[in-house]
Each structure stands twice: as C-alpha cells, then as structure tokens.
C-alpha positions in Angstrom: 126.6 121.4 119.3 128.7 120.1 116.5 126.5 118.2 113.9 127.5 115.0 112.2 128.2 115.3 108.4 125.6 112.0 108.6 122.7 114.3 108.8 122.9 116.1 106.1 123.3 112.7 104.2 120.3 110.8 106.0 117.7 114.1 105.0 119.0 113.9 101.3 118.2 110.4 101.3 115.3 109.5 103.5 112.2 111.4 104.7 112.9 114.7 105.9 110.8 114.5 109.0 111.6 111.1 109.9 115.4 112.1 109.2 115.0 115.4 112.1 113.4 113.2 114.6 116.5 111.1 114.4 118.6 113.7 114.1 117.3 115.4 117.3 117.3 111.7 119.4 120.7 111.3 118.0 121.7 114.8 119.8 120.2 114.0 122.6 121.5 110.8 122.9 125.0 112.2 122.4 124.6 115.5 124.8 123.9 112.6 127.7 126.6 111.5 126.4 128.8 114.2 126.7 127.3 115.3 130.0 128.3 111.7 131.5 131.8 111.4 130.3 132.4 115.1 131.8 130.6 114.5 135.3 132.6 110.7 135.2 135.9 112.4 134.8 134.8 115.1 137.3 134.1 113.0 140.0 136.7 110.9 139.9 139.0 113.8 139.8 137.4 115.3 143.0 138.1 111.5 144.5 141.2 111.5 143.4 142.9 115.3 144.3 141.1 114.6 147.9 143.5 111.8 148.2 146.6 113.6 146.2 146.2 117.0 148.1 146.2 115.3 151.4 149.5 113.1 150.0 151.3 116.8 148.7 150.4 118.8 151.8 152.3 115.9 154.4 155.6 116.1 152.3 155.1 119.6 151.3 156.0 119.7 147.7 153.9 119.7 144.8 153.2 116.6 142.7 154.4 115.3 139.6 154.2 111.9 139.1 154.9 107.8 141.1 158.2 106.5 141.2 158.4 102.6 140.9 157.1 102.2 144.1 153.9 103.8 143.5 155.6 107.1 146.3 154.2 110.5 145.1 157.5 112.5 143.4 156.9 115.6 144.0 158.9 119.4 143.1 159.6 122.3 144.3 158.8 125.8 142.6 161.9 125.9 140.4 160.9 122.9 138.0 158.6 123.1 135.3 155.9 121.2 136.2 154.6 123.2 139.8 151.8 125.3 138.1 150.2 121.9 136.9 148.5 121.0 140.0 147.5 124.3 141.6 146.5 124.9 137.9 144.6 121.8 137.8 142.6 122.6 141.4 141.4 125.3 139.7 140.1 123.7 137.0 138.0 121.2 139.3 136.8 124.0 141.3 135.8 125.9 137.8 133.8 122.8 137.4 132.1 121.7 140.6 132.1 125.4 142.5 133.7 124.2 145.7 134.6 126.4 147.8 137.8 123.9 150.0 138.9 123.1 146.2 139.3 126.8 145.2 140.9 127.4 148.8 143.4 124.6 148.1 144.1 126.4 144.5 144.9 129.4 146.2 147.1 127.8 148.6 148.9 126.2 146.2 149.0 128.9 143.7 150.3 131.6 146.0 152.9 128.9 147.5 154.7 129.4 143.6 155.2 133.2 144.5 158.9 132.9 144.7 159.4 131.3 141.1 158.3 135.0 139.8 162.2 135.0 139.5 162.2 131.6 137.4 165.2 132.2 134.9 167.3 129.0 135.1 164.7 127.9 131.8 162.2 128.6 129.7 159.2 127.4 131.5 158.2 130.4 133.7 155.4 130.6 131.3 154.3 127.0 132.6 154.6 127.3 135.8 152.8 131.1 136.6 150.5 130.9 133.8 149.0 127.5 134.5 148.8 128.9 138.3 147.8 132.4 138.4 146.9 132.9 134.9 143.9 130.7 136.1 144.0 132.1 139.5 143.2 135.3 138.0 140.4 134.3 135.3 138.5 132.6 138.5 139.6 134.9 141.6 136.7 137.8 142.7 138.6 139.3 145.6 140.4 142.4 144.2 143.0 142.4 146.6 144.1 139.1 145.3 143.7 139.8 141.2 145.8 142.9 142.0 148.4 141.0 143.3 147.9 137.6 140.9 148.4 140.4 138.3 151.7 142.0 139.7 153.2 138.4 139.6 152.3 137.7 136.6 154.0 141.2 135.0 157.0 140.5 137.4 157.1 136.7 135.6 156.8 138.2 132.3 160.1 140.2 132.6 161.8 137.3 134.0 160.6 135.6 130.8 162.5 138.6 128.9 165.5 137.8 130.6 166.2 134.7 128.2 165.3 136.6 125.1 167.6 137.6 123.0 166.4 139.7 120.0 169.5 139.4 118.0 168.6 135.7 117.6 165.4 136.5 117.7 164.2 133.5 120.4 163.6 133.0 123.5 166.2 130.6 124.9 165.1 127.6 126.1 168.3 125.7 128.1 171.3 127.0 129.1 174.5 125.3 127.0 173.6 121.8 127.0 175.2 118.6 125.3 173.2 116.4 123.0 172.7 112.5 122.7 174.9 112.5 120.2 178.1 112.8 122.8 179.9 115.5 120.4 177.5 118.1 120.2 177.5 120.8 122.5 174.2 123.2 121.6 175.1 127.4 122.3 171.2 128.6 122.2 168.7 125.4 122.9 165.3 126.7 121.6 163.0 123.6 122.2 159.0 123.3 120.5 157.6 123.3 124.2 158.6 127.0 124.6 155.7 127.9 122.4 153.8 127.1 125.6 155.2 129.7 127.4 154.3 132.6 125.2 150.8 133.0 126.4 152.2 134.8 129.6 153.9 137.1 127.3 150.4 138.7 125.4 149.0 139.1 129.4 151.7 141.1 129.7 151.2 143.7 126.8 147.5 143.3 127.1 147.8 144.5 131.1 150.6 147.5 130.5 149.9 148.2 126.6 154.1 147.9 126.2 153.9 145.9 122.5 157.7 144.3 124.2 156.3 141.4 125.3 153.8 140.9 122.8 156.8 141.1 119.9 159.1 139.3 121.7 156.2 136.4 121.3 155.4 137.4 117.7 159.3 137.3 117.2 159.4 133.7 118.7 156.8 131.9 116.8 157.7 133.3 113.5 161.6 131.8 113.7 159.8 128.7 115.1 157.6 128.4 112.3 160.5 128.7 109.8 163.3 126.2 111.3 161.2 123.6 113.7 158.7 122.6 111.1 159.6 119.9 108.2 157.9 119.7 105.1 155.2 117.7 106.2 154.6 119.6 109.6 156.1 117.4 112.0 158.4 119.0 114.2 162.3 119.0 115.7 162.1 118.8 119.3 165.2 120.9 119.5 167.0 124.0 117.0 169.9 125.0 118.2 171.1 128.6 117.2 174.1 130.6 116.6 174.2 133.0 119.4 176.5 135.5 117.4 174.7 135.5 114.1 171.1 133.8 114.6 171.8 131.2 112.4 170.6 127.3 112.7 173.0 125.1 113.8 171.0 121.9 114.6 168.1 120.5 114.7 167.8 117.6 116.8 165.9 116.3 119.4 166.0 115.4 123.7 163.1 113.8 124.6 161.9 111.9 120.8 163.2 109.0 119.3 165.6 110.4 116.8 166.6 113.3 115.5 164.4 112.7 112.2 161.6 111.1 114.4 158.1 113.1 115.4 158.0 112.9 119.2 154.2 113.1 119.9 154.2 115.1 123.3 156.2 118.0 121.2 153.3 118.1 117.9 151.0 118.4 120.5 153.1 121.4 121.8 152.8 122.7 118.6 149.6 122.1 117.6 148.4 124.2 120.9 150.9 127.1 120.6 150.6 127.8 117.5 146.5 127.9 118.4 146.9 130.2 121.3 149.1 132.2 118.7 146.1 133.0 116.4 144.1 133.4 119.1 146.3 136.2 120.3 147.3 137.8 116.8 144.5 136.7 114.2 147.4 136.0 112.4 146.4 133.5 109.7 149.9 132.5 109.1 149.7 130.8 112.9 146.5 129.1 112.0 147.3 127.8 108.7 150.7 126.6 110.7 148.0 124.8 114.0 145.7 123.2 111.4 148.6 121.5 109.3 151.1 120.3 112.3 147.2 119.3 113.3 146.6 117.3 110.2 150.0 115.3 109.8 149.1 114.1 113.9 145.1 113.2 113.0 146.3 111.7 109.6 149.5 109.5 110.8 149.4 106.1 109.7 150.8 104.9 113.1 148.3 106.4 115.2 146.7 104.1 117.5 142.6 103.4 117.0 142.1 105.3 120.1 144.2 108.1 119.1 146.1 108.3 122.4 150.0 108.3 120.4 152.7 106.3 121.2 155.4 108.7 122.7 157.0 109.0 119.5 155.4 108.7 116.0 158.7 106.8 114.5 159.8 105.2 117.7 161.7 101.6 116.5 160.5 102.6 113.0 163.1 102.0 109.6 164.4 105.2 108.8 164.9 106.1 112.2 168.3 105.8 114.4 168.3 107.0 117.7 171.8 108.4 119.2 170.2 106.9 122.5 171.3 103.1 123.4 167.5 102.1 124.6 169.1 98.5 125.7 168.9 99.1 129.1 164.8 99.9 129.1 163.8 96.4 128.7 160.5 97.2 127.2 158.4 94.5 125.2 155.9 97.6 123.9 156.2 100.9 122.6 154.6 103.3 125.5 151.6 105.7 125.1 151.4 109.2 125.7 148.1 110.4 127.6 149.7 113.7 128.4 149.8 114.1 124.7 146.6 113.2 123.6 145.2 115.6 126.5 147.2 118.3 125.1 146.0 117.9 122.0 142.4 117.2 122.0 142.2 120.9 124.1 144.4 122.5 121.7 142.0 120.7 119.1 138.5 121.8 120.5 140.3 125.9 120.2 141.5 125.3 116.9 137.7 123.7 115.9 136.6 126.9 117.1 138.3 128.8 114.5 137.2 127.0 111.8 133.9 125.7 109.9 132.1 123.2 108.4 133.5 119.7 107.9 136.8 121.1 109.0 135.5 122.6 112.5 133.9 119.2 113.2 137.3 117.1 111.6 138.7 118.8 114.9 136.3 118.4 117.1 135.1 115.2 116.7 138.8 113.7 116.7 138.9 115.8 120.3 136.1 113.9 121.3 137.2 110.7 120.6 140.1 111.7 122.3 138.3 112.6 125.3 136.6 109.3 125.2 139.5 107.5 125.3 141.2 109.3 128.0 138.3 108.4 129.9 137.7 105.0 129.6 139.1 102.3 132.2 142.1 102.4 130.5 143.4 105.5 130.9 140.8 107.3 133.3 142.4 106.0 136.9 139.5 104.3 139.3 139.4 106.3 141.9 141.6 105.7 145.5 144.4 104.0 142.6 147.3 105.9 141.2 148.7 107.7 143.5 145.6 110.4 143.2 146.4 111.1 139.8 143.7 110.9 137.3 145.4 109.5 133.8 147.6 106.6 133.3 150.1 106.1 131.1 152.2 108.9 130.2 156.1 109.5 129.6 158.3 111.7 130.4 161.1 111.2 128.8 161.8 107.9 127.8 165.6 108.3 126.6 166.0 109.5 130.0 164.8 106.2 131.3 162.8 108.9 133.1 158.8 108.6 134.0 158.0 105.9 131.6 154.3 104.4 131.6 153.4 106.7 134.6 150.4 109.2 135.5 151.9 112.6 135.2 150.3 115.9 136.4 150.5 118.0 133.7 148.1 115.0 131.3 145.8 115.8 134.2 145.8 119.5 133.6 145.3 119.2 130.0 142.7 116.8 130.4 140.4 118.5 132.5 141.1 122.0 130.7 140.2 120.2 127.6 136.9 118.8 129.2 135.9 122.2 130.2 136.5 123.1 126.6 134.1 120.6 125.1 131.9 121.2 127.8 131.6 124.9 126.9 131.3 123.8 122.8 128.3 121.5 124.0 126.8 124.3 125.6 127.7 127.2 122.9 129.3 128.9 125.6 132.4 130.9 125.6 135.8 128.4 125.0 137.8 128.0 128.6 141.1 130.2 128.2 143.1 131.9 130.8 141.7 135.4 129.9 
C-alpha cells in the first residue's frame, strides 16, 4: 500500500511507537476504505449492466450512451466505441468471477468479429483490444485464445493499412475539413490514436515481426515531437503533409480552441504515452507520461474533485473557438467523467513506475479521483441511467453531440482503473491486457 508522506513527519515529531500504532490504524482505516469504494462501485455495476445487457440484447446493438430521452443509443461494430462494453463485462466478471457475466463478455466480444477489417479510422485498436485483448488475458478455453489471438493479428494488419511510414504516422481520418470552414486536413493524426497502439506491441510480441512494434515506436515519437506544447498540453489534431511528412496544422475537433487543452485528449496522452514505456522502457515516453501528467494535476482550473471540465480553457481569455457555441444554451461549463476515469488508470500505471513522493503524487491524485467518480454524484444509483454506471461525460461538445451524458467508454476506464488500485492495495500484479 502507498504510505502517506504524513508518516514519516508524525514519527520525526512525536513518539515513535505511538506514531506506528497510528500509522497502522490509519492503514487500516484507509484499506476498508479502499475495499468499500471498490465493492460499492462493483455492485452497482453488476445492478446496473443486468439492466443495460438486457436493454442492448432487445435492440441488438451495443451501447454507448442516452439520448435526450433517456433511450439507450447504441452502435454497431464499425464505430469506435463497440469494444467498450464487452470490454467492460469483462472487467466485472474479472472482479466478481461470475460465470453469466463472462458468458455475456464472450457473446459480445465475439459479436465484434467482423470489425477485424476496421479500416475506415483509426480506432481498431479500441474496438478489438478493449474486447479480445481482455478476452484473451481472462479466457482458459484454448480453442477460444487461439482464435481471440488470430483476430487480434488479423486487426493488427488492418491497423497497418493506415500507416504510412513515409509520414511516419498512423492516419487517423480520412480527408476531413476543420471548424475553421477553410481548412481541409490531407493526413488527420489525432492524440487518441496513441490508444490504439497497444494492439500493435501484441502483435510483435505473438509473431516476433518488429513491423508492428516500429510502426508504434514510429508513431509516438512524431507525436511526442508535434502534439506536445511547451508546457505539455496537447493539440487534439496535427495535420501532415502526405507528400513530404511535414506539419501542416495543428488544431483541434473535439476541444475548445485550437490553443485550448481539451481534457479527454491529456488524458489520452497521459495513458498512451504510459502504455508506451511500459512496452519499450523507453524513458523518453515516461519522462513525456509524467509531464503531460503534471500540467493536468497542477492546472489552476482543475475542479476540487479533479473530475475536469471538458476543456481546460473552455470560455477562458486567450481562447477563440472557430465553433459558434450559441446554439448550446448552457449556463455551466460541463465535466468530463470519461476523462478523469482515463486518467486516474493511466495514473495508478504511471505511479507504478515511479517512487517515493512522486509514485504516491500519482497515486493518491488517482485515488481521489476514484473517490470522486464514486460518490453520488457521478457514481449512478443503481436501476437510474440507462444502466450506465458514471454520469456526466461529453462527447463532443462542438458537435452539440453527447453533452452531460453517461458514456460507455468512462465506464470502462473506471472499472479498469478500480482493478488497478485494487491490485496496488494488494501489492499484486497492475491489471493490463497481457
């Protein structure tokens, strides 16, 4: 368990036995805690996918989010978001061992088969890793992690289909205007698509061809050079020269403004460039993870309960969005939980990289996180919200599109980042896919 920088204080400056006896009441105290917070969350996510998996199965599609109406919106296998909830099945089976949740994650993992061919986008990464990659780490029958596997390599060279070494990038969108209405960007590469190069290392790791693994390496490195400002917040979107490599914008989609820091995407960065250490023991990655870390802990217009509005700079001076936000009618600047969730698992990995006060900086700003995320204000009471276990999240708002709704990939974060601090209070091995 993490120890609080208090301890070491109170034993300088008090007795030293009656200092440990506090100390250990103090750990106990907090591992109940801890324990309570996870089975809370738990629970009411067993509750609430009872209700959402009965909901999905009668349309036939699998969830994303409420429209205004409170009616599940759900996909089909070709958007981004469909490994979420089979992804998120498995993570409630990890935790509670039952046996109709993991046959439900099957179900609804195998049900994604056909998006092995997923190359309109980016996000094949997100949609078979969250799935199968999982599928795979929990799955015992061999027939099945044979097959889980052969997906996955098949989605791993559909992945190489949008990568262009020349440029250097995997290529997020096809040609694509922006908001200012006289850009048109050639070669989109967008901060999420660090997400998506997880799948990639499987794929060298399983066949030992170093392809997919520098196609990755490749990736991240030209990220790190043209998404990152000087202080380590991030552009939501560089747009590349497909002829020569070059940067031709750098702008954003889903923030506020092209200068702004949309939360949602630091929190995208934050975790891939985690997973990219984790994968290379590159330093360079880490160094990059614990500074785009350290400008989100340390901004000044983080909210007290460190769940972020959905963009740092949102109706800030210095700030002019392209996008006429008139039309939202909105008296309040609109939370992220989807980003906080993302970040306070990408957080508990990165703790586990580092030490003393600046593994427990990391973890403790996780945990507070967590705590947040589930309290009565975000943490849904069970048989509300469509099923879904967070409240307020956001799409994207200058797309007037899933504003101040639960959305299923905050769920998936959140419980992955539970079983993550779990596994830290119990000094046992961090939850990744493999």
């Amino acid at each position: 368990m993490m120890k609080n920088a208090l301890i070491k204080k109170g034993i300088a400056a008090f007795g030293l036995t009656a200092v440990l006896m506090s100390c250990q009441q103090q750990e106990k105290q907090t591992a109940e805690n801890a324990r309570d917070m996870v089975e809370h969350s738990f629970d009411t996510a067993r509750e609430q996918y009872t209700h959402l998996l009965k909901n999905a199965s009668e349309v036939g599609t699998f969830p994303r989010t409420l429209n205004g109406e409170g009616e599940l919106v759900g996909t089909d296998e070709w958007d981004w978001t469909g490994g979420f909830f089979p992804g998120g099945l498995w993570y409630l089976y990890e935790y509670n061992q039952d046996s109709t949740v993991k046959a439900a994650a099957s179900q609804w993992t195998e049900a994604l088969e056909k998006a092995k061919d997923l190359t309109q986008h980016h996000d094949i990464g997100f949609v078979m890793y969250c799935s199968y990659g999982n599928a795979l780490r929990l799955e015992k029958d061999s027939a099945k992690i044979k097959a889980y596997e052969a997906i996955l390599l098949h989605s791993a060279e559909s992945a190489m289909k949008r990568y262009d070494p020349h440029v250097g990038v995997i290529k997020s969108w096809n040609e694509k205007a922006s908001w200012d209405g006289k850009t048109v960007w050639q070669y989109p590469v967008i901060i999420d698509n660090m997400m998506n190069l997880e799948l990639l290392f499987f794929a060298s790791m399983k066949t030992g061809d170093p392809k997919y693994r520098n196609a990755a390496i490749s990736h991240a490195t030209k990220t790190m050079k043209n998404h990152f400002r000087d202080d380590y917040s991030t552009y939501h979107v560089v747009d590349y020269d497909a002829a020569t490599g070059e940067v031709l914008h750098q702008q954003t989609n889903q923030g506020y403004a092209d200068n702004s820091t949309w939360s949602r995407g630091q929190g995208w960065a934050i975790y891939g460039f985690t997973l990219m250490f984790r994968e290379t023991k590159d330093t360079v990655f880490l160094n990059t993870a614990k500074k785009a870390a350290d400008y989100y802990i340390n901004h000044p217009n983080l909210p007290e309960d460190k769940v972020p509005y959905w963009d740092f700079n949102a109706e800030q001076e210095g700030y002019v969005s392209d996008v006429d936000f008139s039309s939202r009618q909105l008296d309040y600047i609109p939370r992220d939980a989807s980003a906080a969730a993302l970040v306070a698992s990408a957080l508990l990995e990165l703790s586990s990289y580092c030490s003393g006060e600046e593994a427990q900086k990391y973890f403790e700003f996780a945990e507070s996180t967590l705590a947040s995320l589930a309290s009565a204000e975000y943490l849904a009471k069970a048989g509300t919200n469509g099923g879904f276990l967070l409240k307020h999240s956001v799409g994207s708002l200058p797309h007037n599109s899933e504003v101040d709704v639960p959305l299923i990939y905050a769920d998936y974060y959140f419980m992955e980042a539970l079983l993550r601090y779990r596994a830290i209070e119990q000094d046992a091995d961090l939850i990744t896919k493999r």
